[in-house]
VOPAGU-2260 file (C-alpha; in pm, 1 decimal, decimal comma):
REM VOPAGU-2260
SITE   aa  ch    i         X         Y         Z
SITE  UNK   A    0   -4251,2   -5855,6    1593,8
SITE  UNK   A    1   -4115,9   -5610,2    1857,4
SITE  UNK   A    2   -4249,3   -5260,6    1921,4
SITE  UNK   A    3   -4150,3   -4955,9    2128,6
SITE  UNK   A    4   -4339,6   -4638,8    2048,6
SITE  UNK   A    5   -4245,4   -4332,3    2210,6
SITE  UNK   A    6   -4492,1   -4499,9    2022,1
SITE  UNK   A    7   -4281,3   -4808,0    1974,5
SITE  UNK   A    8   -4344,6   -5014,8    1683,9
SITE  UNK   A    9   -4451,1   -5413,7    1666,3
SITE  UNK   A   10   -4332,1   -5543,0    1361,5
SITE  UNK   A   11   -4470,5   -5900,7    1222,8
SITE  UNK   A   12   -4490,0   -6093,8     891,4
SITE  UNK   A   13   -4853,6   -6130,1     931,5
SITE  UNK   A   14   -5065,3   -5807,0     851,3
SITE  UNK   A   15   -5463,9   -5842,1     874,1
SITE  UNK   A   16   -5569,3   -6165,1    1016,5
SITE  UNK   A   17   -5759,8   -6080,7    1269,3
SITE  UNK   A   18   -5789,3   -6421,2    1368,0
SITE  UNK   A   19   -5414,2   -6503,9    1342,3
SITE  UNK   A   20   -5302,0   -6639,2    1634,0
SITE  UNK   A   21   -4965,4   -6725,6    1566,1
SITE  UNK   A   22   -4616,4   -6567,6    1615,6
SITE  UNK   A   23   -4558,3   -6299,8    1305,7
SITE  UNK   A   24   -4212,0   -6312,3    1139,6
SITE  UNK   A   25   -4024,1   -5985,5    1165,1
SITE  UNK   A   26   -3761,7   -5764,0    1151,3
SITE  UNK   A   27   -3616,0   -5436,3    1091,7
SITE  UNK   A   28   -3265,4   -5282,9     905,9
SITE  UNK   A   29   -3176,7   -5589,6     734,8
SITE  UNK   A   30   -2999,2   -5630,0     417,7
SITE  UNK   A   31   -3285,5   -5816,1     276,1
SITE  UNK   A   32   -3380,0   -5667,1     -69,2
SITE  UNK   A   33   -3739,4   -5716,2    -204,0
SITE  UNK   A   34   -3725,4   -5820,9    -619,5
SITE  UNK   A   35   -4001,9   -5556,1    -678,2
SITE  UNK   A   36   -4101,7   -5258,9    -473,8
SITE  UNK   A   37   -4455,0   -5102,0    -441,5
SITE  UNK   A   38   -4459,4   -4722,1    -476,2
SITE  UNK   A   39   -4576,3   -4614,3    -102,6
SITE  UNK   A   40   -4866,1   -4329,0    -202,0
SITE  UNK   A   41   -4790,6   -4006,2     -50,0
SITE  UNK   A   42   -5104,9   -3912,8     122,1
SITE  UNK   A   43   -5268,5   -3588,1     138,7
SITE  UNK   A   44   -5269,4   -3398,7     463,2
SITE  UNK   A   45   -5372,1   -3021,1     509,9
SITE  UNK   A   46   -5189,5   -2716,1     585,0
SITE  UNK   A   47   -5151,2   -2807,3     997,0
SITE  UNK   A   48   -4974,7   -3157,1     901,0
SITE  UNK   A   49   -5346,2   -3342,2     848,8
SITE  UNK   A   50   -5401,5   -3604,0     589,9
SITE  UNK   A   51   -5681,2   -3535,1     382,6
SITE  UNK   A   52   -5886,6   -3810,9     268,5
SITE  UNK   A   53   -6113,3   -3811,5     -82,5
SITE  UNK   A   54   -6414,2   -3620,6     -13,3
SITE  UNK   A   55   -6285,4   -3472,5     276,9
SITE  UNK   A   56   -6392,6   -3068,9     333,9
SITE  UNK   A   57   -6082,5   -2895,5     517,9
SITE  UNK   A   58   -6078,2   -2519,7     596,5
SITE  UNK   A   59   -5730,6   -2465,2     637,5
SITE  UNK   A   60   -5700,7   -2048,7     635,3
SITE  UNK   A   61   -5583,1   -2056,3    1011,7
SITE  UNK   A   62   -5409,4   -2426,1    1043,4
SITE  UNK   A   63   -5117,3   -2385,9    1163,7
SITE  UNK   A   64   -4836,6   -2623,5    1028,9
SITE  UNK   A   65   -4572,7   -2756,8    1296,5
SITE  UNK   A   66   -4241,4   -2818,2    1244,9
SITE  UNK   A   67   -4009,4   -2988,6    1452,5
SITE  UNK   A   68   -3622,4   -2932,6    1431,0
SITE  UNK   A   69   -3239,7   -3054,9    1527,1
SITE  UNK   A   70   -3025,9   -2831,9    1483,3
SITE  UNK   A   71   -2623,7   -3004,0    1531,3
SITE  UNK   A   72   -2257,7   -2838,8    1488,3
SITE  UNK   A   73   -1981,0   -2949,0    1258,1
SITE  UNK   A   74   -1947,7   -3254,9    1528,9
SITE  UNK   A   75   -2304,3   -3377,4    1519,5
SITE  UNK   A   76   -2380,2   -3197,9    1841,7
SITE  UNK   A   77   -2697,2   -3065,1    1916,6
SITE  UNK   A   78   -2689,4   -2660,9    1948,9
SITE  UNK   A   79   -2889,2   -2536,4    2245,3
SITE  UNK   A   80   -3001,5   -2178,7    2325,7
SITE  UNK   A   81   -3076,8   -2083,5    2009,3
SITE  UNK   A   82   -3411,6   -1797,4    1913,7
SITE  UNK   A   83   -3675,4   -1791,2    1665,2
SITE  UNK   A   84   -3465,8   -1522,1    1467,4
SITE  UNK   A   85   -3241,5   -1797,6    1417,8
SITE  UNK   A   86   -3444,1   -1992,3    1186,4
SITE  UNK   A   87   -3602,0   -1891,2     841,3
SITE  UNK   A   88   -3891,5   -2171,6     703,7
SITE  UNK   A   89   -3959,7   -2203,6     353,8
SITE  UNK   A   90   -4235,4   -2347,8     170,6
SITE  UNK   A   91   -4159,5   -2437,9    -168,4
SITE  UNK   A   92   -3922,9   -2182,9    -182,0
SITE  UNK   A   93   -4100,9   -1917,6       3,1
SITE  UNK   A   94   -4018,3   -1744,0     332,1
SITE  UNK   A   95   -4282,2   -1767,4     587,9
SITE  UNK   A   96   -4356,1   -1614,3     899,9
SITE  UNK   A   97   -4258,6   -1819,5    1219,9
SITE  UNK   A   98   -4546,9   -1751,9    1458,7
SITE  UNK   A   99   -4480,2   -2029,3    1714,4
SITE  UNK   A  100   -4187,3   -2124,9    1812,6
SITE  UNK   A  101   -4105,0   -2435,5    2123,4
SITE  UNK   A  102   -3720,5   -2408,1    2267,5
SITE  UNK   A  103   -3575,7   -2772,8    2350,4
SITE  UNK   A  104   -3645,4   -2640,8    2721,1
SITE  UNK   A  105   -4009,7   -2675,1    2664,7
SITE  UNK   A  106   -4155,7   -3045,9    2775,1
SITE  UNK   A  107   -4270,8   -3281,3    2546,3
SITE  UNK   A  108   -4558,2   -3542,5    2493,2
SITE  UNK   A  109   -4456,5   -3884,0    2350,7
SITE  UNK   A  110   -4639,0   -4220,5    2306,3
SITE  UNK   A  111   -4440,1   -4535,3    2382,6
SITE  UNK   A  112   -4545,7   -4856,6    2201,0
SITE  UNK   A  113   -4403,3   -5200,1    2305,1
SITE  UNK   A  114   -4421,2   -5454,0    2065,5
SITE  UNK   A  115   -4379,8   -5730,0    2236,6
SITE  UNK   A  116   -4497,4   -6025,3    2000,0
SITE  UNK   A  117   -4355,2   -6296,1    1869,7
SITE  UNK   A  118   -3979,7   -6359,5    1890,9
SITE  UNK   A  119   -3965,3   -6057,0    2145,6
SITE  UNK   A  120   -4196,6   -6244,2    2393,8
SITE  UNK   A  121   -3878,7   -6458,5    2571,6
SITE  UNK   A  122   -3742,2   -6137,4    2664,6
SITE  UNK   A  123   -3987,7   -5937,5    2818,8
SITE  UNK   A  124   -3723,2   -5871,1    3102,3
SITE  UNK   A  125   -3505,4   -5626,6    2835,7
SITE  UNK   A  126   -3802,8   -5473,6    2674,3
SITE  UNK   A  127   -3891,2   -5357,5    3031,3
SITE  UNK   A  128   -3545,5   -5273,2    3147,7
SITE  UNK   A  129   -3491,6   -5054,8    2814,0
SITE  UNK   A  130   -3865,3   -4893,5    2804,6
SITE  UNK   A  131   -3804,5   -4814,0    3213,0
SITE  UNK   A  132   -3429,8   -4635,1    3125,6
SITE  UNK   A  133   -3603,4   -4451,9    2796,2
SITE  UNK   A  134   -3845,2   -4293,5    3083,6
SITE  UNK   A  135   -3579,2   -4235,6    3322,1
SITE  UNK   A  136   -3360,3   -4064,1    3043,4
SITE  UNK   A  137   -3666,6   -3829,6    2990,7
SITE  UNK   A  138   -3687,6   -3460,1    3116,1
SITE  UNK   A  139   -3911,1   -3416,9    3445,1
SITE  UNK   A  140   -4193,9   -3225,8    3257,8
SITE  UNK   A  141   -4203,7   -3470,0    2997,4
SITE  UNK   A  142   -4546,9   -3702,2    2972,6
SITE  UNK   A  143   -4542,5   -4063,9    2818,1
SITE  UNK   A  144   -4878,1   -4277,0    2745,9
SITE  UNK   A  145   -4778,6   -4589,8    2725,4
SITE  UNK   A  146   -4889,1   -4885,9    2473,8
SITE  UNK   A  147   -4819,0   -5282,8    2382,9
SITE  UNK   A  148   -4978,1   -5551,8    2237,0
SITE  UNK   A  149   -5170,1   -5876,4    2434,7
SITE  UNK   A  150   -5385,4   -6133,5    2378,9
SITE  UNK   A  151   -5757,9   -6109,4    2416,2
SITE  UNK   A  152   -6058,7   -6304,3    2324,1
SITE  UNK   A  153   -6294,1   -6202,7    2071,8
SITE  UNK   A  154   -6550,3   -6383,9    1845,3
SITE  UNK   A  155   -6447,7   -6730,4    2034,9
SITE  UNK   A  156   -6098,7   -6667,6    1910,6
SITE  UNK   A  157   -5805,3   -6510,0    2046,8
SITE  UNK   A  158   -5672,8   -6218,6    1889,2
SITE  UNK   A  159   -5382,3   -5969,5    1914,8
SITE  UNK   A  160   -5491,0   -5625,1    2020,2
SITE  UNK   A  161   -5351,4   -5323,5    2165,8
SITE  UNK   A  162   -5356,5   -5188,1    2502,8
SITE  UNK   A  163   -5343,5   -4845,4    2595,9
SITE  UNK   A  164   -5154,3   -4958,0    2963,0
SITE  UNK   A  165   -5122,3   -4547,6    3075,2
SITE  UNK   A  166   -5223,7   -4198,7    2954,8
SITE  UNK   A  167   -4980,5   -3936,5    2895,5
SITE  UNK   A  168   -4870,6   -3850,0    3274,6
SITE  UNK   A  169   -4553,6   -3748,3    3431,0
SITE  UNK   A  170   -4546,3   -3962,1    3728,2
SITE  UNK   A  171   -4252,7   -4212,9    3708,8
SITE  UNK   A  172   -4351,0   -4454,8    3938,3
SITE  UNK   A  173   -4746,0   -4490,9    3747,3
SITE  UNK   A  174   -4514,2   -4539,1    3455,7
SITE  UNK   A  175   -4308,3   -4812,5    3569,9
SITE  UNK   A  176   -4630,6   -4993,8    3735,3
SITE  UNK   A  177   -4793,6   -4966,2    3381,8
SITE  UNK   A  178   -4488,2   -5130,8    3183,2
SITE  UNK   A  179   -4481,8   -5430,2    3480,0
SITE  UNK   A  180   -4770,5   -5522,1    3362,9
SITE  UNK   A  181   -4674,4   -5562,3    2989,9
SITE  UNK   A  182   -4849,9   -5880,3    2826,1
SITE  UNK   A  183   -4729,4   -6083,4    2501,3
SITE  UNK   A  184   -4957,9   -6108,1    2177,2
SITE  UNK   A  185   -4931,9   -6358,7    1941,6
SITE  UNK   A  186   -4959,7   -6148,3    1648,6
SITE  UNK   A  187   -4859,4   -5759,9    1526,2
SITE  UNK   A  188   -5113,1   -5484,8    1510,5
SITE  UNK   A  189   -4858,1   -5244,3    1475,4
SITE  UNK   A  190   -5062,0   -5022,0    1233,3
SITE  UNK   A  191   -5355,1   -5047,6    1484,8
SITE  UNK   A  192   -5076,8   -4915,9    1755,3
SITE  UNK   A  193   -4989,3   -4625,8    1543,7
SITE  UNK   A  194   -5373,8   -4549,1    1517,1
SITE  UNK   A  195   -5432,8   -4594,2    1822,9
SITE  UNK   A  196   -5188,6   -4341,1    1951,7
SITE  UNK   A  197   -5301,6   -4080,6    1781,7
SITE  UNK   A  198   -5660,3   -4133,6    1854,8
SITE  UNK   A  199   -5655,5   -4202,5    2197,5
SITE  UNK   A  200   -5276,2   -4078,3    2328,3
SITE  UNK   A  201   -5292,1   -3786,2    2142,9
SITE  UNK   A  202   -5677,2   -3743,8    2113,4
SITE  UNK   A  203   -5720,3   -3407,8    2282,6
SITE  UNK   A  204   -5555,9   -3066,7    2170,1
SITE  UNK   A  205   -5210,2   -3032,2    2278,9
SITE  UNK   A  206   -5108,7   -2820,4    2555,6
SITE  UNK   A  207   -4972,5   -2457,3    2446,8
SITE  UNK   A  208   -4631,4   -2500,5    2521,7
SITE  UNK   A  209   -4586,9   -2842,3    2372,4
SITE  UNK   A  210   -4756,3   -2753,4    2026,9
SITE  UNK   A  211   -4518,3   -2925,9    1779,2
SITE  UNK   A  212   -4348,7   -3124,2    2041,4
SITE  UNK   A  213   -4492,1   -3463,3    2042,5
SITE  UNK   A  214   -4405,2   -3764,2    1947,3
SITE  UNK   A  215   -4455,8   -4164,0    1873,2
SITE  UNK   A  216   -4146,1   -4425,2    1969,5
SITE  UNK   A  217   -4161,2   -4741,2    1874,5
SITE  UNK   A  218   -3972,1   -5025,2    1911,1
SITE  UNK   A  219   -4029,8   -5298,7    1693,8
SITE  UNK   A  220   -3949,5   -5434,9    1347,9
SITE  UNK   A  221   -4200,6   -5276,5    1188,4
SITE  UNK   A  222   -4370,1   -5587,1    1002,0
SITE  UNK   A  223   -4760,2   -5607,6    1099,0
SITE  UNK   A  224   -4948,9   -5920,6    1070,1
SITE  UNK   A  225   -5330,5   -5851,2    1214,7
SITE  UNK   A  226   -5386,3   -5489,3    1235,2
SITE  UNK   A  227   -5751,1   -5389,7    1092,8
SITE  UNK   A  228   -5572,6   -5040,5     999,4
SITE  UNK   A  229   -5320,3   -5007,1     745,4
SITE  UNK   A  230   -5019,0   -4810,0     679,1
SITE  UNK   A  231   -5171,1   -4488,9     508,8
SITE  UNK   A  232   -5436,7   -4494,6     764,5
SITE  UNK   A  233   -5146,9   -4517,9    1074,6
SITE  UNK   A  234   -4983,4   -4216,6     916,0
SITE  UNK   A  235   -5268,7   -4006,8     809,5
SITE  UNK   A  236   -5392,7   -4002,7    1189,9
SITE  UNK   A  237   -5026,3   -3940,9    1333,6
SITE  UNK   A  238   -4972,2   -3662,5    1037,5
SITE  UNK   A  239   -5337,9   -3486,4    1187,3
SITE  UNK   A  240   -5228,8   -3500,4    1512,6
SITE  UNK   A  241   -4897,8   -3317,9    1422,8
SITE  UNK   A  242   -4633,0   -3578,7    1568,0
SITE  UNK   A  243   -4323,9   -3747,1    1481,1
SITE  UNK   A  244   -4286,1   -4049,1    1437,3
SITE  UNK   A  245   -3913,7   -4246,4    1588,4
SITE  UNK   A  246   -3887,7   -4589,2    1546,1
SITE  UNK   A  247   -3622,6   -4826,7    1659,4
SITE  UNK   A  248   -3609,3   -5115,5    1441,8
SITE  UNK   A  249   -3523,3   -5455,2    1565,6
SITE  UNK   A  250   -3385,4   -5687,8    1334,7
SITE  UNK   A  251   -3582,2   -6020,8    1382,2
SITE  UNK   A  252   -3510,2   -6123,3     981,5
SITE  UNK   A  253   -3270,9   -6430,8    1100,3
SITE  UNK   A  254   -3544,4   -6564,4    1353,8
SITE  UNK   A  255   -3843,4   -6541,2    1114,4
SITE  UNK   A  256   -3675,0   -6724,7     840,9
SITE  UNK   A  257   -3533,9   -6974,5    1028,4
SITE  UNK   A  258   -3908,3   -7057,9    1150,7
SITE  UNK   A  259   -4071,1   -7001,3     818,8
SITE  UNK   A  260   -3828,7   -7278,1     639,1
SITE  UNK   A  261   -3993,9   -7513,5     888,5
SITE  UNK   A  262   -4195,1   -7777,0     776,4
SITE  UNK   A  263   -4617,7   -7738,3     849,6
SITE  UNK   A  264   -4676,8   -8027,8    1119,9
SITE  UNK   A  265   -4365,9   -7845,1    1311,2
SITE  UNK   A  266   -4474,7   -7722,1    1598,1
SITE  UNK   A  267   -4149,8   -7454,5    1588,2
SITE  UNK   A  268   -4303,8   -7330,5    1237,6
SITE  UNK   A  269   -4392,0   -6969,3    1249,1
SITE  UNK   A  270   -4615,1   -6883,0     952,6
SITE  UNK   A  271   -4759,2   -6608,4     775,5
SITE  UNK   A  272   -5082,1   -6476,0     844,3
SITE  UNK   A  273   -5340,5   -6463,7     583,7
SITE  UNK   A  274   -5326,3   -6103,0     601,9
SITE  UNK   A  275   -4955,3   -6067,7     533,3
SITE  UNK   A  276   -5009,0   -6300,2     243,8
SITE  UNK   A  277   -5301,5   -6076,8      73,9
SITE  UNK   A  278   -5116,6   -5786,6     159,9
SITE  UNK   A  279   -4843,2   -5916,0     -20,4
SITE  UNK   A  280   -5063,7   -5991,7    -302,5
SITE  UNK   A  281   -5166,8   -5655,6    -318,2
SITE  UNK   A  282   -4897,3   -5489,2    -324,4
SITE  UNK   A  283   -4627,4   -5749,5    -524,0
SITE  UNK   A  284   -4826,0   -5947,3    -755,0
SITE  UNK   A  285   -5194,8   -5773,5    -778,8
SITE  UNK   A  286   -5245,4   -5982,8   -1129,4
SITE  UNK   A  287   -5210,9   -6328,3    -892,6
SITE  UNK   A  288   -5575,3   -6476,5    -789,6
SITE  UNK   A  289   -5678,3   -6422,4    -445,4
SITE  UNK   A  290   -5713,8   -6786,6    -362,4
SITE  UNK   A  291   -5303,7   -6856,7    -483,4
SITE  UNK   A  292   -5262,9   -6638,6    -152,1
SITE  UNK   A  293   -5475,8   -6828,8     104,9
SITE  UNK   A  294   -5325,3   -7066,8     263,8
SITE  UNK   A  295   -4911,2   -7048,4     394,5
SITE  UNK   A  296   -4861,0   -7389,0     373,0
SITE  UNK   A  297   -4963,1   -7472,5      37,4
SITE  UNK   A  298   -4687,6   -7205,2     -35,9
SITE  UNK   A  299   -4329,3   -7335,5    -126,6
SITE  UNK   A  300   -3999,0   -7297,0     110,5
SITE  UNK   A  301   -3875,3   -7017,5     -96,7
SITE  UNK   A  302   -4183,5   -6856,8    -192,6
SITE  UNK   A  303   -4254,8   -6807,3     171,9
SITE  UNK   A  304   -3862,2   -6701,5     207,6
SITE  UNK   A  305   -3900,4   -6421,7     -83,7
SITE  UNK   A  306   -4276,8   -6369,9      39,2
SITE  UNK   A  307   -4106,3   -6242,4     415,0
SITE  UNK   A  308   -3829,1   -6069,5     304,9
SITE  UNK   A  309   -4022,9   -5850,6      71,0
SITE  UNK   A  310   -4232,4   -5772,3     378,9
SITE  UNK   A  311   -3968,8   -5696,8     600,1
SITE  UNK   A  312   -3799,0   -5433,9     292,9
SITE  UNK   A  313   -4151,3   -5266,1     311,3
SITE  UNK   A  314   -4159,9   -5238,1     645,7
SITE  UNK   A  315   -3801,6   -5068,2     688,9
SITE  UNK   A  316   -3894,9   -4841,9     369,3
SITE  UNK   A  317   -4243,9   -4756,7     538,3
SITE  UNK   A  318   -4065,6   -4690,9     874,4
SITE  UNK   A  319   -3783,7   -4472,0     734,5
SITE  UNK   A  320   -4036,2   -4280,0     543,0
SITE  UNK   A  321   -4241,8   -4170,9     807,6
SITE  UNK   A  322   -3973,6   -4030,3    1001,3
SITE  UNK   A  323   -3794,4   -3855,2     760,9
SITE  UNK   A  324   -4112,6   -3653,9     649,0
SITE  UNK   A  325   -4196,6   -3610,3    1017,6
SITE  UNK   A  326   -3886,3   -3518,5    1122,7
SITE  UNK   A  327   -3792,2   -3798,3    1380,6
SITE  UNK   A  328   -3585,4   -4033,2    1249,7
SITE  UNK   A  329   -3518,9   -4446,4    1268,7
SITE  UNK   A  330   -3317,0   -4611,4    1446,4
SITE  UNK   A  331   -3115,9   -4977,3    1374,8
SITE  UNK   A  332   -3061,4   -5245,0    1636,9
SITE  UNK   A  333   -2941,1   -5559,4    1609,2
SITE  UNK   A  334   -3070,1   -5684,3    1927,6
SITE  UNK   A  335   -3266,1   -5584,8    2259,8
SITE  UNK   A  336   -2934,4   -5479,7    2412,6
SITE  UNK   A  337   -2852,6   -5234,0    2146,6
SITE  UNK   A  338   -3194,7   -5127,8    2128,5
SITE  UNK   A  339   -3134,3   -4947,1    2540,3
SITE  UNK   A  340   -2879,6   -4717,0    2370,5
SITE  UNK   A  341   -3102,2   -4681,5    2084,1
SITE  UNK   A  342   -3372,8   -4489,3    2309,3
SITE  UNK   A  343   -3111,1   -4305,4    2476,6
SITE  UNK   A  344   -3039,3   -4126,4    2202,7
SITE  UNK   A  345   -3412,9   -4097,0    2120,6
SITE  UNK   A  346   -3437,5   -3942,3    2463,0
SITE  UNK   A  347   -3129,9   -3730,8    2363,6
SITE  UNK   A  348   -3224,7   -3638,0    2056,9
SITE  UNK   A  349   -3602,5   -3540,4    2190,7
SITE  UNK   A  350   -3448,8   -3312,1    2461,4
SITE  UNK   A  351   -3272,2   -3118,1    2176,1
SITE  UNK   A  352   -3559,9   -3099,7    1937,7
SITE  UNK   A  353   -3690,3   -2702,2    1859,0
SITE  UNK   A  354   -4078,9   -2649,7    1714,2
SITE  UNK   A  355   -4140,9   -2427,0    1447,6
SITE  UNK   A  356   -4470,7   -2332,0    1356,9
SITE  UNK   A  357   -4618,0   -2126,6    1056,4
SITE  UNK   A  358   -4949,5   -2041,5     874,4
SITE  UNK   A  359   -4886,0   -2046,1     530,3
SITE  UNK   A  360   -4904,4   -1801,6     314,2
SITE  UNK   A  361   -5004,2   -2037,1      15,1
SITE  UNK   A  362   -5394,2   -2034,3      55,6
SITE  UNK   A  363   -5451,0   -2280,2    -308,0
SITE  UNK   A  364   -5647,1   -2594,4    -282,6
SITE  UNK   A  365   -5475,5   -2777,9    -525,8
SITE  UNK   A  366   -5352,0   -3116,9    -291,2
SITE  UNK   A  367   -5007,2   -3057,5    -403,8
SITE  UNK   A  368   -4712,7   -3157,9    -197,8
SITE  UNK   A  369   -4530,6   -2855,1     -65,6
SITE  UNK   A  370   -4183,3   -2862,8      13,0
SITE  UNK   A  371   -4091,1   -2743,8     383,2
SITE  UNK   A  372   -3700,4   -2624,8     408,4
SITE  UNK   A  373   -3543,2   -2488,0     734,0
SITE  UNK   A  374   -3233,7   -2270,2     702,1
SITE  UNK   A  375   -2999,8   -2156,1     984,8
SITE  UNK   A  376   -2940,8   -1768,0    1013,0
SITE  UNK   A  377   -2654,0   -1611,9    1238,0
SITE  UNK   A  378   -2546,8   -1961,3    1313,2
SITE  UNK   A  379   -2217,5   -2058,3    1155,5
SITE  UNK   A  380   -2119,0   -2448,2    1025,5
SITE  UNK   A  381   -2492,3   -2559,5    1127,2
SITE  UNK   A  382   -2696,8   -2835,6    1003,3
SITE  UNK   A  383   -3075,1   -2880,0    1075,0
SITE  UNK   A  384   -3296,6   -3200,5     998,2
SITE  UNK   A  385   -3637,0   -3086,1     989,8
SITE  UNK   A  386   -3963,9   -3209,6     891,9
SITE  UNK   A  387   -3979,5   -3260,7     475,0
SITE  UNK   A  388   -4318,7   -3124,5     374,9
SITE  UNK   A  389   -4690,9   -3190,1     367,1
SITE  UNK   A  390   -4987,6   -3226,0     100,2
SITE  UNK   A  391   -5185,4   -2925,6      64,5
SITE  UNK   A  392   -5559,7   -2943,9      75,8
SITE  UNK   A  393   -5798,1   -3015,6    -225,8
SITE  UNK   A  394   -6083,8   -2909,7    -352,1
């Protein structure tokens, strides 16, 4: 239920009601283990990193595809000062030309998303303390836009939504005003978040020198429970706009359940929205009737127990996905407290990142996932976490 998205991520048991107005269960790294798993469908993006949608018409003979980069020593430590000559890209197997490349000196351009629904809401104080030390960790020529979630009335209801609280901008002190005036949602449109980043954070063409350096940080546990987007759509507009994706999940399991098992006149209940329930449907039991999926309360203790923990197992797979084939990674925490050193090393990590870019050589149309390796060269006991790959375009 708790979001930080360099974009930071809101995470919620609730997925698509827009008219939920109630507290979404959530929470991310847990042990929890779903008793079926839906395959997550690979989308199709184009040669720069887009996703390419059925029907879609993409010329892709001069996309360029960005790649972003850590390169550590035998100790883990990141390794500074290194050249383009340094690093050989393949695509499925095949060298390719580097013709961009970003040094970790160059700034970067990240999108910060606060979740702060839900079980988060009582401590607003440590979201703010850890979003204003993430900042403060940050290079001076870095920018962060800033985003959370709040309450707003629409349709004679009130609804989660997400607010876009600052642009990407450099000035500290319009940052810090901008998270003050964080507000609290009652439910998680952390898909909507992700979408909205990329079209409105990220909406015009980056900057020369940051090509291949930007970025979404959330915080959050990563379960949505009103967005109007979903997950393919979140990811197919961050994979266009060429960023990677860092998400520091909260684990909120303990809290949800303990509010789920509650009985319906409790006022302490926290219950599933009706879009988390038809996701659910969707995805775990797509032979059950709609109408078995309708209403939480008609829904037994332990079918609501199995119903949020399967959730919650999506979530953390759907997280870790994103930024492995990015190449930003995810991030555990327990708690608020361990989420501060969490975006340290986000912060860390960014400052350390390289960009790679390439236009590749294979020109086919076929919408077949190609395979993106980066190998070190003149660069002894090196290891480098890179982005995975992207879907070619189709016909």
């Amino acid at each position: 239920m708790l979001a930080l998205a360099v974009c930071v991520v809101p995470g919620s048991a609730s997925h698509q009601d827009p008219a939920n107005q109630q507290q979404r269960p959530r929470k991310v790294g847990a042990n929890a283990t779903p008793t079926s798993t839906p395959q997550i469908n690979q989308a199709q993006t184009d040669s720069s990193g887009e996703e390419v949608d059925e029907g879609d018409v993409v010329r892709v003979e001069t996309q360029l595809v960005s790649v972003p980069a850590v390169v550590m020593d035998r100790t883990g430590r990141p390794l500074a000062n290194l050249k383009a000559e340094n690093f050989v890209v393949l695509e499925d197997g095949k060298p390719q030309k580097v013709a961009n490349f970003a040094t970790t000196e160059a700034p970067f351009e990240i999108a910060l998303l606060l979740d702060t629904s839900g079980s988060t809401r009582e401590e607003l104080g440590l979201i703010r303390d850890a979003a204003n030390a993430f900042i403060n960790a940050l290079r001076p020529g870095d920018r962060v836009g800033i985003l959370a979630f709040n309450n707003a009335p629409r349709n004679g209801s009130v609804l989660a939504t997400v607010e876009v609280l600052s642009g990407l901008n450099n000035d500290r002190e319009s940052l810090r005003a901008a998270i003050e005036r964080l507000g609290t949602s009652n439910g998680t449109p952390f898909y909507d978040g992700l979408a909205r980043a990329a079209d409105q954070v990220f909406r015009d063409p980056p900057r020369e020198e940051v090509r291949g350096r930007r970025a979404v940080v959330a915080l959050t546990d990563g379960v949505d429970s009103s967005s109007d987007s979903g997950y393919l759509d979140a990811r197919a507009k961050l994979a266009r706009a060429s960023v990677a994706s860092y998400f520091i999940q909260v684990n909120t399991e303990e809290y949800v359940e303990d509010r789920l098992l509650k009985d319906c006149q409790d006022d302490g209940r926290l219950t599933l929205s009706a879009k988390q329930l038809e996701r659910f449907r969707q995805l775990f039991v797509p032979q059950a009737q709609k109408e078995d999926y309708q209403d939480f309360c008609r829904l037994g203790q332990f079918e609501r127990m199995d119903i949020s923990r399967q959730l919650y197992n999506l979530a953390r797979k759907e997280m870790d996905e994103m930024a492995r084939t990015s190449g930003g990674k995810a991030f555990a925490a327990d708690n608020l407290q361990e989420a501060r050193a969490a975006f340290a090393a986000v912060a860390n990590e960014i400052g350390t990142q390289y960009s790679l870019g390439y236009y590749p050589s294979n020109k086919t149309r076929d919408g077949r996932f190609r395979q993106i390796k980066v190998e070190m060269r003149g660069v002894k006991d090196a290891t480098v976490r890179a982005r995975e790959g992207y879907f070619g375009p189709k016909q």
